[in-house]
C-alpha positions in Angstrom: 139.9 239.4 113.0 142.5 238.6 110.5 141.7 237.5 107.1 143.4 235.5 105.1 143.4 232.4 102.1 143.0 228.8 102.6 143.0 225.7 100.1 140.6 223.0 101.2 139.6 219.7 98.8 135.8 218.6 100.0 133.5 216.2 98.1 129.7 216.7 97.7 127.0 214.7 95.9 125.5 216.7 93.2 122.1 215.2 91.3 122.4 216.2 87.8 119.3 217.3 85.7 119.1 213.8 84.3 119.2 211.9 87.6 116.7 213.6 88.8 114.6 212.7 86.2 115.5 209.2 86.5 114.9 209.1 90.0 111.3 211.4 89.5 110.1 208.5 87.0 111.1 205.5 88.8 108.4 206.5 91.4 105.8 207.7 89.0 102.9 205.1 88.5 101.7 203.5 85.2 99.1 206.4 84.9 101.9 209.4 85.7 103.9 208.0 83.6 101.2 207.9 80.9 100.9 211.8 81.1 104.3 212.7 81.7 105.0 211.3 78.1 101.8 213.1 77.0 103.0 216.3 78.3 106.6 215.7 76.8 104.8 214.5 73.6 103.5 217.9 73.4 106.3 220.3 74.6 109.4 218.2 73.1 109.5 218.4 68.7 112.2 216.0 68.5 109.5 213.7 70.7 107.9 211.1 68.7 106.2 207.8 69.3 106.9 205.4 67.4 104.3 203.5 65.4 106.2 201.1 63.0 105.1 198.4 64.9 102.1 197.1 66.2 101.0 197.7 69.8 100.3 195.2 71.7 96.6 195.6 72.1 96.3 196.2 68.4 97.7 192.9 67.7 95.2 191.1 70.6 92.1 193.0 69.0 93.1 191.8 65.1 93.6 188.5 66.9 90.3 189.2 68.1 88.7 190.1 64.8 89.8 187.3 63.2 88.5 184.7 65.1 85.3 186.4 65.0 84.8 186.2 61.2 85.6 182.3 61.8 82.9 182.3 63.7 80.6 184.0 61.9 81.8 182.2 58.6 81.0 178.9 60.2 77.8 180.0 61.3 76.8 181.4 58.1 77.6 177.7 56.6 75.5 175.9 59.4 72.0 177.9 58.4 72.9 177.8 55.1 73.1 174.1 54.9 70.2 173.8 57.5 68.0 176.1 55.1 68.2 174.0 52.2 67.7 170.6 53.8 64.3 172.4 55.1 63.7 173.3 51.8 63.9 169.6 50.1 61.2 168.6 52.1 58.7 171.3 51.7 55.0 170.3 50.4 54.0 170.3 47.0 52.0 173.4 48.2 54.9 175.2 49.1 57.0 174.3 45.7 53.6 175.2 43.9 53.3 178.9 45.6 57.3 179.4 44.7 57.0 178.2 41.0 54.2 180.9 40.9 56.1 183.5 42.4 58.9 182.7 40.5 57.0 183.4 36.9 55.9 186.7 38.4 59.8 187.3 37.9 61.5 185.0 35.0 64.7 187.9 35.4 65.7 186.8 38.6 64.6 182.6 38.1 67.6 182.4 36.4 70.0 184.1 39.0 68.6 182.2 42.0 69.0 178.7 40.1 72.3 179.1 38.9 73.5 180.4 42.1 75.4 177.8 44.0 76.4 179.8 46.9 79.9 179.3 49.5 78.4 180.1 52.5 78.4 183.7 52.9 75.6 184.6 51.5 72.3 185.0 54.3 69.1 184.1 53.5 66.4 186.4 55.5 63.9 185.0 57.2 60.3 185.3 56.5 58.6 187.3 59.1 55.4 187.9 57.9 53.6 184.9 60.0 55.1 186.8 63.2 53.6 190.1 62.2 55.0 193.3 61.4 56.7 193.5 65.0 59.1 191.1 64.0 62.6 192.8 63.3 64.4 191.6 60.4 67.8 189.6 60.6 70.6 191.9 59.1 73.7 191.0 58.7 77.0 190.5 61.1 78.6 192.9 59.6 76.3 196.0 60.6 76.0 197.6 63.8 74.1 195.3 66.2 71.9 196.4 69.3 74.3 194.8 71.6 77.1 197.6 73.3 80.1 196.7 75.4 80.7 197.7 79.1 82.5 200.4 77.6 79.3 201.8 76.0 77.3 201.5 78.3 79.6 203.0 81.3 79.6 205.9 79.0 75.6 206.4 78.8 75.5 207.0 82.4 71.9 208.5 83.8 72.4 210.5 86.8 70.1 210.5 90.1 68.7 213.9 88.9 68.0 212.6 85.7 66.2 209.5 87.2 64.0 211.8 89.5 63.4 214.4 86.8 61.8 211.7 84.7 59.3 210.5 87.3 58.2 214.1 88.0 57.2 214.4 84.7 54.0 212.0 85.3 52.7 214.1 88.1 50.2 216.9 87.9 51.6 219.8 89.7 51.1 223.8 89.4 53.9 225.6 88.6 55.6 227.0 91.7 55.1 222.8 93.3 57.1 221.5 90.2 59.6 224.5 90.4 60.1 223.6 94.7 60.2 219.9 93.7 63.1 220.0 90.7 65.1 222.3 93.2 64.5 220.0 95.8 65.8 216.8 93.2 69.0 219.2 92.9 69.7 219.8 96.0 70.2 216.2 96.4 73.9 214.7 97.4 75.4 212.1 95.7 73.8 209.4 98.2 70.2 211.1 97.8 70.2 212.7 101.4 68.9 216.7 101.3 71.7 218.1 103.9 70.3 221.6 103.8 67.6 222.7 106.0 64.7 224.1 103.8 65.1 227.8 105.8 68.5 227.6 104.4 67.2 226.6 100.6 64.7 229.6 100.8 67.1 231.8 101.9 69.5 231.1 99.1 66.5 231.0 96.6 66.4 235.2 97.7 63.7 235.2 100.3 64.2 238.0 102.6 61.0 238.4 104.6 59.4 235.9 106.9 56.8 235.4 104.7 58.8 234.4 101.9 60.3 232.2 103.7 57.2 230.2 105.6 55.3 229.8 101.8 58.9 228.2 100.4 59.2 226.1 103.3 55.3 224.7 102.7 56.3 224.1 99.3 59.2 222.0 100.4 57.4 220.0 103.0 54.7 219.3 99.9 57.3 218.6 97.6 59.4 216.7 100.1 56.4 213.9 100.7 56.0 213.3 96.6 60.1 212.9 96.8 59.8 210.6 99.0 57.3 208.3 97.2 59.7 208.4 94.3 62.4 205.2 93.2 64.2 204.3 94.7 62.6 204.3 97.9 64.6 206.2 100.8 65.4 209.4 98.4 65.2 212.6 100.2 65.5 211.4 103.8 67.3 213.9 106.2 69.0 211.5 108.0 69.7 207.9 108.2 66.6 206.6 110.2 64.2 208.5 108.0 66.0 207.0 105.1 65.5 203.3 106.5 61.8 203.8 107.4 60.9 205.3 104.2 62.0 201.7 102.4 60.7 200.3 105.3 57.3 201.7 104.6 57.5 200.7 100.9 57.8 197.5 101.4 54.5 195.1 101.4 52.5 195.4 104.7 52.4 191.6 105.6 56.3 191.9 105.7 57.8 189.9 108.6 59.0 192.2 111.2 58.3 195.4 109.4 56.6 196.8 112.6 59.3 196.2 114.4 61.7 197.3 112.0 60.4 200.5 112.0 60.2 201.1 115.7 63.7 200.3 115.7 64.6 202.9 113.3 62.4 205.2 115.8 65.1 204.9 118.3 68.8 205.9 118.6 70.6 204.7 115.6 73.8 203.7 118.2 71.8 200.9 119.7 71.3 199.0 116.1 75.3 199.6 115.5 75.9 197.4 118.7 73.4 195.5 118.0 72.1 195.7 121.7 69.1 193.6 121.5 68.0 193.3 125.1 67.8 197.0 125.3 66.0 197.4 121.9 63.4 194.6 123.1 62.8 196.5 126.1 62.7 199.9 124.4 60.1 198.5 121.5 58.0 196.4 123.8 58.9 193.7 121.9 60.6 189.9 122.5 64.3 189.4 121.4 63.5 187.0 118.6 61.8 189.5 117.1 64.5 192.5 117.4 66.5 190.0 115.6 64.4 189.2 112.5 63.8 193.1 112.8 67.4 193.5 112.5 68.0 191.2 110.3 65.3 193.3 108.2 67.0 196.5 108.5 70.7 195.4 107.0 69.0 193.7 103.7 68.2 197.7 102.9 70.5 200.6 101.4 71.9 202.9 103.3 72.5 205.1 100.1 70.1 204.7 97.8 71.5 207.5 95.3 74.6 205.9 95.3 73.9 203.6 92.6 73.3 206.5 90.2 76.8 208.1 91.0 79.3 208.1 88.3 82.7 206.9 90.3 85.7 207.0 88.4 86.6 203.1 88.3 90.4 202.9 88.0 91.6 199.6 86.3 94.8 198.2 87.6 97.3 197.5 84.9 100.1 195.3 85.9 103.5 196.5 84.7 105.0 193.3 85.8 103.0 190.0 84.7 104.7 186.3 86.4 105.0 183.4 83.8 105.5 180.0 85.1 107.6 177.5 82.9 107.9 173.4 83.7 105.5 172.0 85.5 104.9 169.8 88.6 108.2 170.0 91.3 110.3 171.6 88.2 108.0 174.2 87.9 109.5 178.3 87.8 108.4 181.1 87.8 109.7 184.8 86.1 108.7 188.0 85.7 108.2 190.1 82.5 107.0 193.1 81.7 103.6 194.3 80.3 104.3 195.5 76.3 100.6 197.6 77.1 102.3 199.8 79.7 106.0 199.9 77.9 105.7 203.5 75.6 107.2 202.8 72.2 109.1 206.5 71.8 112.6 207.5 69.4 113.8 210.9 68.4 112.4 212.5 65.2 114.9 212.0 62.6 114.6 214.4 60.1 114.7 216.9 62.9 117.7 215.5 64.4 119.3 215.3 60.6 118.8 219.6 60.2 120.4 220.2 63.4 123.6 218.8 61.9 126.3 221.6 61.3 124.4 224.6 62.9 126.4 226.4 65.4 123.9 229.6 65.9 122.8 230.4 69.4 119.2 228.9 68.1 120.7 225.6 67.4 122.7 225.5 70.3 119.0 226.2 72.4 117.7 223.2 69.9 120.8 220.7 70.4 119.6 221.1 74.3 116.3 219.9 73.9 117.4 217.2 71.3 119.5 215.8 74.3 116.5 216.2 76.4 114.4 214.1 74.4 117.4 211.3 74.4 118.3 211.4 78.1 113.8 211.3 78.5 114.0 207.9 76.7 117.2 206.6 78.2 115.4 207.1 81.7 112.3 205.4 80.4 114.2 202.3 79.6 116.3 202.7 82.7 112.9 202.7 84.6 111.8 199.4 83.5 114.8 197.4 83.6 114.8 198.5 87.3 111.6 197.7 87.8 111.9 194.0 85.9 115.7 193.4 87.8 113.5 193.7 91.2 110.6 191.5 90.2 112.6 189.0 89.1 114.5 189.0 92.8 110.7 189.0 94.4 109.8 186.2 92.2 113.0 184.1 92.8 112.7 185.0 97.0 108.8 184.1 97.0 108.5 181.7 94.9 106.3 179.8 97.6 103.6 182.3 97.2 103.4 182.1 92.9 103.0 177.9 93.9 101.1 177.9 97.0 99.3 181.5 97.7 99.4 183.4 100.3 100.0 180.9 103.4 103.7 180.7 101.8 104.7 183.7 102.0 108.3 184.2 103.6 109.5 187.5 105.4 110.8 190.2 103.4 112.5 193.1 103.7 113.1 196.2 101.1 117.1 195.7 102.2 117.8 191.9 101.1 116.3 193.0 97.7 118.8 196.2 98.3 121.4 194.2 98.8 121.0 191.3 96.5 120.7 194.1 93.4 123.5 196.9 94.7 120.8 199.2 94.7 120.0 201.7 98.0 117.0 200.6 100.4 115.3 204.1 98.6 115.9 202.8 94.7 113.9 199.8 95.8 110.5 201.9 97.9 110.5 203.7 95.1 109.8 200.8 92.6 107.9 198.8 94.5 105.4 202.0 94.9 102.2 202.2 92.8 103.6 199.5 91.0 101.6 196.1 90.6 102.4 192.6 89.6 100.1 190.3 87.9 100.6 187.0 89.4 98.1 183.2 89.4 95.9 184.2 92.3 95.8 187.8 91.5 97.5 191.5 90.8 98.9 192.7 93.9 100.9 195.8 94.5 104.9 194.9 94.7 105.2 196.2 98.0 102.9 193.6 99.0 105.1 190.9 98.8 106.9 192.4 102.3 106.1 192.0 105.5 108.2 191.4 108.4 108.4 188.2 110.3 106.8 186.8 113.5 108.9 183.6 115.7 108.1 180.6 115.6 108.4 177.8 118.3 110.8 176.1 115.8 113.1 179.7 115.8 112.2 180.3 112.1 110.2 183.3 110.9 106.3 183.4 109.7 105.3 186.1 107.4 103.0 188.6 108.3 100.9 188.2 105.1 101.0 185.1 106.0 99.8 185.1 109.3 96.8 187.1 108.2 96.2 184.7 105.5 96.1 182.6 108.1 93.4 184.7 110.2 91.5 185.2 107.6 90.8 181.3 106.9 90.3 180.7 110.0 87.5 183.8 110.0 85.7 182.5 107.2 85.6 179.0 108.6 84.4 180.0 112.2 81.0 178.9 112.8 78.5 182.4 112.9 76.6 181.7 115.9 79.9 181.4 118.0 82.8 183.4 116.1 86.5 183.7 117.3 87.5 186.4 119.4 90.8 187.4 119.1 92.6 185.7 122.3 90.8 182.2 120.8 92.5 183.1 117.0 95.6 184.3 118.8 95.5 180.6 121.2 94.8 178.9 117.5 97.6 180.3 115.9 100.3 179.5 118.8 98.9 175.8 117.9 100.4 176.2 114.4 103.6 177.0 116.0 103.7 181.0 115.5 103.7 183.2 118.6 101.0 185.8 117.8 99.8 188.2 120.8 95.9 189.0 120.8 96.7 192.8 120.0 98.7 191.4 116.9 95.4 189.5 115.8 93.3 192.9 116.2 95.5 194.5 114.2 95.7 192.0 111.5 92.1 191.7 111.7 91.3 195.2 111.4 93.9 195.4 108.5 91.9 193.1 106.4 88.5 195.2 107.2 86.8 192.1 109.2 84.7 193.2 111.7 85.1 192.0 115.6 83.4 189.4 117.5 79.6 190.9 118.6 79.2 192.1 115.0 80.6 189.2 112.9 77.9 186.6 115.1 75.0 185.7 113.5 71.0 186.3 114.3 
């Protein structure tokens, strides 16, 4: 093999430092974004935010204030002025027991008559005729009883909690209580015990077989008090027990609670399909009453702990919110972005000012990072006006949907927004990911506002957020003793001029979460 030197020009597409960060935050949500300027807060000096200016939610919540102490002013006038045209007619009794009270105290006669008052001053009320319960009135100003969602999201009592106070009123030896609180811990998040109790006394350290027999009594005792404990089903190994034990809480005269329960007795598959012939025949019982018993069973909770679990509840913040402007057939519609979501960041100046000059290897390290925090805020801005240039082309292309709802909707694809803004089919996923638009009939997630398109007998396209619009009214208007299968919704919508196939329907129908025909009919 001979060797030997060639010169050959090629091109190559090489993502610098800074486009990659552009194109890493473009796809970041409003929350990621939140805690990648944390983190960059916290590892970038020349970083700062800046808080010259009012955010937005300060300036809602002084808003806020203010019109609160209007309110409270104006109150504070209304039962002043209704105090003393109570006190011009008084009884001569009532004027006597004041003069008397007031010689008790000539110091203050004078203050009280010479005080005219504006309206802000609050007189207590007497609450001696309602007894010592009575709290006093305080003032608007102080702390009142009354907490915010916020508060009490925070004060959260846990299933354990719950239990552990009810076992408190009952008279128990020591090892009982000890077997019952392990029990109450052993507890999932939708108050099921998953463990068998040889299992719990082996992990408590029993070795021996009769270790493990006296545990297991313990646990059967302690098992029976759980479950008479609130709420009813707690403690059930499975899914029928859980059922009969509210079953058996409720009254005795209950309608159907016999039958109820033998339902619950038998295999949990039958109730699913809601096989009543087969349930009648298995419970001895007639078909009008498997379906009141039915209709008994799914009025009760499946997880009954589950109301005690603290879930994370993630609020949606739009980044995009759609303004309308004109009204009537002039009416239009833009989009804007949200000032709560949009981070207010600049360099540090006096940091940036002592860099000026220095040529050491240490400022050189410095003047890198400095650029960093510039190129971090150029992307940030970059970010949103990419994200505003394609809301704006959603809102111009569906403008329908901002007038009408969803029944207007139009086909969409990610490439005529590609195309209409020079941008690559990529750019716009990316934006329209995790990202959510606050529009008059809700916040919906931008890539919601594409579907693709289904004919029409007119050789136009229907949207498919349309069509399931579409199959979703016509759901909710079905009658419940005779719903719509899907070949009759499929038959329906051909009548409106768009050719839907019945497996289309399902699949729309099962998109939306609706259930099919046998379980959506009524007993």
């Amino acid at each position: 093999m001979k060797q030997g030197l060639s010169l050959r020009v090629s091109q190559h597409l090489a993502l610098t430092p800074q486009l990659q960060q552009s194109i890493r935050l473009l796809q970041l949500s409003t929350l990621e974004l939140a805690q990648e300027i944390e983190q960059m807060l916290q590892d970038n000096p020349f970083l700062e935010q800046d808080s010259a200016e009012q955010s937005y939610e300060e300036v809602l919540q002084a808003e806020r204030v203010q019109q609160e102490q209007a309110s409270v002013q104006a109150e504070r006038a209304d039962e002043f002025e209704w105090d003393g045209a109570a006190s011009t007619t008084s009884t001569t009794s009532e004027k006597t027991a004041e003069a008397d009270s007031a010689t008790d105290s000539p110091a203050d006669t004078g203050s009280i008559d010479d005080w005219e008052g504006e309206g802000s001053y609050e007189v207590a009320a007497d609450d001696a005729e309602w007894g010592n319960d009575a709290p006093a009135r305080t003032s608007n100003n102080e702390a009142s009883d009354d907490t915010d969602a916020t508060t009490l999201s925070a004060e959260h009592t846990s299933l354990q909690d719950h239990l552990h106070r009810q076992a408190l009123g009952l008279r128990l030896s020591d090892e009982d209580r000890a077997a019952l609180m392990f029990l109450i811990e052993s507890l999932n998040d939708d108050g099921y015990l998953e463990d068998d109790f040889e299992d719990l006394a082996e992990s408590l350290g029993a070795t021996t077989l009769e270790d493990v027999q006296e545990l297991v009594q313990r646990f059967e005792l302690a098992v029976r008090l759980l479950h008479h404990m609130e709420p009813a089903g707690i403690g059930a190994r499975g899914l029928s027990e859980c059922l009969s034990l509210q079953l058996q809480a409720l009254p005795a005269h209950t309608a159907a609670r016999t039958e109820a329960l033998a339902i619950c007795a038998q295999p949990l598959d039958l109730l699913a399909k809601r096989d009543t012939k087969r349930l009648a025949a298995l419970c001895h019982c007639s078909i009008d009453d498997i379906k009141a018993a039915i209709a008994l069973i799914s009025r009760l909770d499946p997880k009954p702990g589950r109301q005690f679990a603290d879930l994370e509840r993630n609020i949606i913040v739009p980044d995009v919110i759609v303004v309308s402007q004109g009204r009537g057939s002039q009416i239009k519609f833009r989009a804007q972005l949200n000032p709560t979501v949009m981070p207010r960041l600049k360099v540090h100046d006096i940091y940036a000012q002592a860099l000026k000059g220095g040529k050491s290897d240490s400022h050189a390290a410095l003047q890198g990072r400095l650029q960093e925090a510039r190129w971090f805020i150029k992307n940030i801005q970059q970010r949103f006006d990419t994200i505003l240039r394609v809301s704006n082309a959603i809102v111009e292309r569906q403008r329908n949907f901002f007038a009408h709802g969803a029944l207007a909707m139009r086909p969409l694809v990610l490439r005529e927004i590609a195309d209409e803004l020079g941008l690559h089919e990529s750019t716009i996923s990316r934006v329209t990911t995790a990202k959510y638009m606050a529009t008059p009939f809700g916040t919906f997630e931008l890539k919601y506002f594409f579907g693709s398109g289904l004919n029409t007998e007119t050789g136009g396209n229907a949207s498919s957020t349309a069509v399931r619009a579409l199959i979703q009214q016509f759901i909710a208007a079905e009658d419940r003793k005779k719903p719509l299968s899907d070949s009759a919704i499929a038959d329906m919508l051909k009548e409106q001029g768009i050719e839907c196939a019945r497996r289309t329907v399902a699949k729309y129908r099962e998109a939306l979460r609706i259930a099919p025909t046998h379980l959506r009919k009524a007993l």
